[in-house]
Backbone as JSON, one array per atom type, in Angstrom:
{
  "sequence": "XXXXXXXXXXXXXXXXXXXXXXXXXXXXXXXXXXXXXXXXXXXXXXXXXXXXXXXXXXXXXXXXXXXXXXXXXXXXXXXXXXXXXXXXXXXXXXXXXXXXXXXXXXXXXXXXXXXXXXXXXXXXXXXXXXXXXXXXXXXXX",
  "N": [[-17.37, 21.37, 1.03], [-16.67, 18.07, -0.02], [-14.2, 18.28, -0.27], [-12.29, 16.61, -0.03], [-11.83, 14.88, -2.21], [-11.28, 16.47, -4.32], [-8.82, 16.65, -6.81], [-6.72, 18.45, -6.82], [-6.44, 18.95, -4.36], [-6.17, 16.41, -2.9], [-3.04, 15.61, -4.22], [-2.24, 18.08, -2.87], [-2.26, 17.14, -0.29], [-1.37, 14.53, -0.41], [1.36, 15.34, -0.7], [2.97, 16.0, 1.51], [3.5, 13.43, 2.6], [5.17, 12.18, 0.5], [7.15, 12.9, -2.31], [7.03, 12.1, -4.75], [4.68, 12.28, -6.37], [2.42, 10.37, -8.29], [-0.33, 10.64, -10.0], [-2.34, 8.85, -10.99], [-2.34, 6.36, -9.05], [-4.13, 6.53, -7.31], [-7.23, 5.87, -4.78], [-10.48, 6.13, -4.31], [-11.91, 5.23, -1.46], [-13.63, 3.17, 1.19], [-13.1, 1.75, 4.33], [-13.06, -0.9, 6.64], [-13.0, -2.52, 9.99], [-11.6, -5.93, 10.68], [-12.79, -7.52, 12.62], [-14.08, -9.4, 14.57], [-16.04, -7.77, 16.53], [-16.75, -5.52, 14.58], [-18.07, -6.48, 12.79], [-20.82, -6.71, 13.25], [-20.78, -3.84, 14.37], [-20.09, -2.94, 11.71], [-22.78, -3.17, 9.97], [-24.55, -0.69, 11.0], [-23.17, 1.08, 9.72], [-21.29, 2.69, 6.96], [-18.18, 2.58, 6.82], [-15.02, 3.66, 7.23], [-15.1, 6.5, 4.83], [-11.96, 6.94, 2.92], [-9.26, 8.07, 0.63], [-6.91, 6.27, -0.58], [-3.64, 5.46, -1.26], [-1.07, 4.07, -3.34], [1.88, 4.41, -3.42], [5.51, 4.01, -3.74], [6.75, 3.07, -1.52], [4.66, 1.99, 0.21], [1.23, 2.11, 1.37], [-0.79, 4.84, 1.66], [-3.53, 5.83, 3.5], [-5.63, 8.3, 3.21], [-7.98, 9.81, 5.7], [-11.25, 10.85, 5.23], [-13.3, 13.07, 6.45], [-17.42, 12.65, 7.11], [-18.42, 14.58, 5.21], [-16.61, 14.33, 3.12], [-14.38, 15.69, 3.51], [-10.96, 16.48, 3.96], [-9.13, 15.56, 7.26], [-6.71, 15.69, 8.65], [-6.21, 13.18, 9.8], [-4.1, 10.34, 8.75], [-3.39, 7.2, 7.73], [-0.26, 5.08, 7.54], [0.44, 2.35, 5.83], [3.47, -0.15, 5.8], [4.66, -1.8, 2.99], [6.42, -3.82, 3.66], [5.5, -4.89, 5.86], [3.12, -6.12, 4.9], [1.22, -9.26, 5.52], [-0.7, -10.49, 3.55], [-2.82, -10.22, 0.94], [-5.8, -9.73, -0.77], [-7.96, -9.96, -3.05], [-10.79, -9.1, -4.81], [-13.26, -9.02, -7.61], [-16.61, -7.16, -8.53], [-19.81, -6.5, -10.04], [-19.97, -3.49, -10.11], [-18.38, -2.63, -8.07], [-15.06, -3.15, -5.82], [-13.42, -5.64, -3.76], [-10.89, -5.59, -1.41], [-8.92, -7.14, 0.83], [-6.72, -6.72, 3.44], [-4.47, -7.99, 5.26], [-1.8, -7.51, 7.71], [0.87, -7.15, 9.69], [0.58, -6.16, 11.57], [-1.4, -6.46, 13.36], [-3.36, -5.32, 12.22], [-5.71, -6.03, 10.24], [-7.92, -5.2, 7.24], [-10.56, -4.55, 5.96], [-11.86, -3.6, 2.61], [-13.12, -1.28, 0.48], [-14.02, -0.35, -3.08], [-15.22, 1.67, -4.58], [-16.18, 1.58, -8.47], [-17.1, 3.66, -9.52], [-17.31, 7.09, -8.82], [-19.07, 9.85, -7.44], [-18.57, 13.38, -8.33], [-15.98, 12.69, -8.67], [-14.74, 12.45, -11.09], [-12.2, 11.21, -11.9], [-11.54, 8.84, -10.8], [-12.53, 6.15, -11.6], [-10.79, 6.15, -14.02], [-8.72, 5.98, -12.67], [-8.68, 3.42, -11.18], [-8.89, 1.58, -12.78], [-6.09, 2.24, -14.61], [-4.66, 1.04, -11.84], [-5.39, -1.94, -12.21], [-4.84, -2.63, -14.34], [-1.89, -2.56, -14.8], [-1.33, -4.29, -12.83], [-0.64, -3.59, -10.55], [-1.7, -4.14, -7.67], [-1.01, -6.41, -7.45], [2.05, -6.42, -7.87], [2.27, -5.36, -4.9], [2.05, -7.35, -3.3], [4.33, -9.19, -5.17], [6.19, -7.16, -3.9], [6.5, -7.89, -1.44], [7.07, -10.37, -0.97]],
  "CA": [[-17.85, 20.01, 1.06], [-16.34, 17.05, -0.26], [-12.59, 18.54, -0.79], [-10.96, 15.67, -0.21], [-11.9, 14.19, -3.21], [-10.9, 17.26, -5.46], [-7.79, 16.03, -7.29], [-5.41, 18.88, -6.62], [-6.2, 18.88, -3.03], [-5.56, 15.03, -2.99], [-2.05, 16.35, -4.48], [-1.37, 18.7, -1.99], [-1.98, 16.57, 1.01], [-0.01, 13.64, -0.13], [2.92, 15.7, -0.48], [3.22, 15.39, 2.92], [4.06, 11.75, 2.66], [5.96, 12.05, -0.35], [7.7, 13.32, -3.16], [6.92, 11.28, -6.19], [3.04, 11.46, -6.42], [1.57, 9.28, -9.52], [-1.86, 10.74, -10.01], [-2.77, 7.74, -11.06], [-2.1, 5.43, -7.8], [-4.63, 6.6, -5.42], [-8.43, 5.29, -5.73], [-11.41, 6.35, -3.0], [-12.58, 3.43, -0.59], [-14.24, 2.51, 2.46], [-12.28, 1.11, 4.9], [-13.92, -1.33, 7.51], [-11.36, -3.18, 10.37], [-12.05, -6.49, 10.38], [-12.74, -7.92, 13.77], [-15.53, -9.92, 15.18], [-17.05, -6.7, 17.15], [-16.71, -4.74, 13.61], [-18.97, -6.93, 11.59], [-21.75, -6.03, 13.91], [-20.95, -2.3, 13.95], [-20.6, -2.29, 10.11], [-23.75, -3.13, 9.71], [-24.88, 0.08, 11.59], [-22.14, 2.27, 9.26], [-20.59, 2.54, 5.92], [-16.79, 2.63, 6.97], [-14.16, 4.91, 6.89], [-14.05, 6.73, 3.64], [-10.75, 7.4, 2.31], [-8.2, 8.11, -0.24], [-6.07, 5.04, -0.78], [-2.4, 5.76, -2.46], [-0.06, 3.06, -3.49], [3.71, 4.89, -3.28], [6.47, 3.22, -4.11], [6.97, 1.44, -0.32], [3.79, 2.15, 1.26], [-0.03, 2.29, 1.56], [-1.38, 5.62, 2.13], [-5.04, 6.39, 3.53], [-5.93, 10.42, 3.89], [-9.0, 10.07, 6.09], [-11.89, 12.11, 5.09], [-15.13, 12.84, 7.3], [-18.78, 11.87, 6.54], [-18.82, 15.66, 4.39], [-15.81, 14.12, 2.58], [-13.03, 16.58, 3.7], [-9.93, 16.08, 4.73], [-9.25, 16.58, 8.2], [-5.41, 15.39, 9.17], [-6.0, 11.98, 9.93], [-3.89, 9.03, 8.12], [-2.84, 5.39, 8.18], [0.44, 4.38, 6.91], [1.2, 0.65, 6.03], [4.23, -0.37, 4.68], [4.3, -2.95, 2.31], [6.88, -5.24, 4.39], [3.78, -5.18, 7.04], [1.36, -6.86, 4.73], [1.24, -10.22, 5.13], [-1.83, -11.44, 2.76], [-2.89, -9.16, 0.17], [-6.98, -10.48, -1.59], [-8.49, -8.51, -4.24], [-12.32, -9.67, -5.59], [-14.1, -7.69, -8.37], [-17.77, -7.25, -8.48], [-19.77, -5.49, -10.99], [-19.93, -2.36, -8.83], [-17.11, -2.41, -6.21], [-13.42, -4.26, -5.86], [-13.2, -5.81, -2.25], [-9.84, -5.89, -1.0], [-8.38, -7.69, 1.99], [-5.49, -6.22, 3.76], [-3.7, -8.53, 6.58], [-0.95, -6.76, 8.68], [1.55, -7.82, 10.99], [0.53, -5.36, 13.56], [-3.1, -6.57, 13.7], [-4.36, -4.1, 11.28], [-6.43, -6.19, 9.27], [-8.57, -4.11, 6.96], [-11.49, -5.14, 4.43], [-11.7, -2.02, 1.99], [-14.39, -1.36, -0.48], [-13.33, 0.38, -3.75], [-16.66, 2.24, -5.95], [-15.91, 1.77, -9.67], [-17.46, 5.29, -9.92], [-17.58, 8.29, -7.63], [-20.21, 11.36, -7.99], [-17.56, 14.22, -7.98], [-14.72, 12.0, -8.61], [-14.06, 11.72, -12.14], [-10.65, 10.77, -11.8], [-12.0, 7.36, -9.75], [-12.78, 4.89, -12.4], [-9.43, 6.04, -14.56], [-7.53, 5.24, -11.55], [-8.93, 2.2, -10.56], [-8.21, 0.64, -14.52], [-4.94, 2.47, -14.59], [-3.88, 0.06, -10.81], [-5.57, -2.71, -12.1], [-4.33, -2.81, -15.76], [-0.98, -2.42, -14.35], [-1.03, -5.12, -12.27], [-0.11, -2.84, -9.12], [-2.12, -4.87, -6.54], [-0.17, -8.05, -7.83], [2.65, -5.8, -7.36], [2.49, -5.5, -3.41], [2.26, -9.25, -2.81], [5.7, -9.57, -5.24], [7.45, -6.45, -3.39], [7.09, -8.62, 0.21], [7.58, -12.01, -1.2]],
  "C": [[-17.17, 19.21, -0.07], [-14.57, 17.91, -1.43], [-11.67, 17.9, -0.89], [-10.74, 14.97, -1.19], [-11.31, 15.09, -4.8], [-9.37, 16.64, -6.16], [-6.73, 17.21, -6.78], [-5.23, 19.21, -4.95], [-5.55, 17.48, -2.36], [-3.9, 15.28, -2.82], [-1.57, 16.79, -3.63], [-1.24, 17.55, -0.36], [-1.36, 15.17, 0.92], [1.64, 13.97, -0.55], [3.79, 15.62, 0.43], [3.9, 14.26, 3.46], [4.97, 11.32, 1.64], [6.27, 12.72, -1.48], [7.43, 13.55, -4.42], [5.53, 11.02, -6.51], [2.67, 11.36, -7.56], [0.28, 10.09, -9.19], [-2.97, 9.96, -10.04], [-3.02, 6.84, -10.13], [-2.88, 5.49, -7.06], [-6.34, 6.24, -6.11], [-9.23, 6.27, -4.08], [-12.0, 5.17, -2.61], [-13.04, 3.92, 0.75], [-13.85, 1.48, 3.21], [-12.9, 0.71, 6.81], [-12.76, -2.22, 8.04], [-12.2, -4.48, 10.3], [-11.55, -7.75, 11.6], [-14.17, -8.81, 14.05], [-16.7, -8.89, 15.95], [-17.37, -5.77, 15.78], [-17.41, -5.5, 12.59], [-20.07, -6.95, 12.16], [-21.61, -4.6, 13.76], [-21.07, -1.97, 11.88], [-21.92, -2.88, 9.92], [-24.45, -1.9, 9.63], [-24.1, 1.36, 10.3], [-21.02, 1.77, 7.85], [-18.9, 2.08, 6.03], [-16.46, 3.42, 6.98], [-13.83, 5.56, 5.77], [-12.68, 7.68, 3.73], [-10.14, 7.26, 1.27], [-7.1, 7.43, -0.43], [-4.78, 5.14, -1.72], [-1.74, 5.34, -2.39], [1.06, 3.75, -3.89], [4.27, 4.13, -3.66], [6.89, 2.27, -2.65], [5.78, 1.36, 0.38], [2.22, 2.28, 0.88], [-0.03, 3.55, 1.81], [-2.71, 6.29, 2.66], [-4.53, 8.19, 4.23], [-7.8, 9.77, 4.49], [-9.94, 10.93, 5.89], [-13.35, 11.88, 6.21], [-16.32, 12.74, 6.65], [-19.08, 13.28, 5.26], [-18.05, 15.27, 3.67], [-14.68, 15.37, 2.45], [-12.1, 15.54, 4.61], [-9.7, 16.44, 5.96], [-7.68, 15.93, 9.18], [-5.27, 14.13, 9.27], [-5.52, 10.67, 9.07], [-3.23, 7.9, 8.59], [-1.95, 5.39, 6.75], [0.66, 2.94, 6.78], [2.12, 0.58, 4.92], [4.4, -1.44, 4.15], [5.05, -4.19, 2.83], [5.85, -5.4, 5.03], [2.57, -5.65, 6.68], [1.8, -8.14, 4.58], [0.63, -11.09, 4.23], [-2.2, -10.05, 2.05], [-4.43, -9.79, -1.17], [-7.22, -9.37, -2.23], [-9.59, -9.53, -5.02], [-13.25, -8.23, -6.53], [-15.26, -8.32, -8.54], [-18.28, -6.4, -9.95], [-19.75, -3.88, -10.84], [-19.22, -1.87, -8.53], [-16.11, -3.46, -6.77], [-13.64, -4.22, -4.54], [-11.86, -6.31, -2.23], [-10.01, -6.42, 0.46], [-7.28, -7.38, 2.59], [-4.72, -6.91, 5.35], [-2.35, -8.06, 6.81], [-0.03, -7.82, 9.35], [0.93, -7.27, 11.81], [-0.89, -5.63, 13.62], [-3.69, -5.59, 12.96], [-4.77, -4.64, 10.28], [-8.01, -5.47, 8.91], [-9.2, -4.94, 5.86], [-11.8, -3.69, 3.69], [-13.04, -2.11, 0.56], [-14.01, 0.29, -1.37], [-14.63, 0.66, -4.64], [-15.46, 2.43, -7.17], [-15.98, 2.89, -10.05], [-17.52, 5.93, -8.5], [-18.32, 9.52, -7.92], [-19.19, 12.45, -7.13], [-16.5, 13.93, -8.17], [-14.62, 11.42, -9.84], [-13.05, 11.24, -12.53], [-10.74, 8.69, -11.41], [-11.69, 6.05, -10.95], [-11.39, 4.83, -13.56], [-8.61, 5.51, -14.11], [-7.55, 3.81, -11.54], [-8.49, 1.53, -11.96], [-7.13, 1.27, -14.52], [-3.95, 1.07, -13.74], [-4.41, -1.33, -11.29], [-4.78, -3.4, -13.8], [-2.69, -3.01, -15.51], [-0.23, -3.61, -13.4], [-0.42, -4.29, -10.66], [-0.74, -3.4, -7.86], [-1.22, -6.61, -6.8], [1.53, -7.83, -7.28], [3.37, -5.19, -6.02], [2.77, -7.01, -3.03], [3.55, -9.27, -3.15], [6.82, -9.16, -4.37], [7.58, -7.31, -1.54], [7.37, -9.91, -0.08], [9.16, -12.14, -1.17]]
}
């Protein structure tokens, strides 16, 4: 139970996608699409959690299930493919906004803390101190 969140499992399964993994780069979120039928169902349901990892060209989600394992499923976006890029901090949570070309707009919900996930809140001030969400907007401008 909840392996996907372990850090060196994280590790191994974005090797998969790349080379160069930053430890730092990846945060845990909740990832809700963001449709007119999907703001009725989220009501009903938290979102999709996942493992969110900013690469050098790309988005990465690792899908985990409601036990928080991994179970094969991810979403690539590459950063030419975002057209709009919001970011709001709360005292809590960071709500992102993620607009697509391909219709894959995504509202994402980032916990400051995670129970099991001490890595979480380093990360998240590591990408934000960094300016790395400011950082996607420049690399498609």
């Amino acid at each position: 139970m909840n392996d996907g969140i372990k850090q060196e499992n994280i590790k191994q399964y974005l090797s998969a996608f790349t080379n160069n993994i930053d430890e730092k780069n990846y945060v845990y979120c909740q990832i809700k699409p963001v449709t007119i039928i999907s703001w009725i169902t989220n009501i009903l349901r938290f979102g999709q959690a996942s493992i969110m990892y900013f690469s050098e060209n790309e988005i990465v989600f690792l899908h985990l299930n409601r036990m928080g394992n991994y179970v094969g499923n991810t979403t690539i976006i590459p950063y030419e493919d975002i057209n709009h890029f919001d970011r709001v901090s709360f005292a809590a949570i960071h709500l992102m906004l993620i607009k697509c070309n391909v219709n894959k707009d995504m509202s994402i919900t980032i916990p400051k803390l995670l129970l099991g996930g001490k890595w979480q809140s380093e990360n998240l001030k590591n990408l934000l101190d960094n300016d790395f969400y400011k950082d996607i907007w420049q690399k498609n401008s």
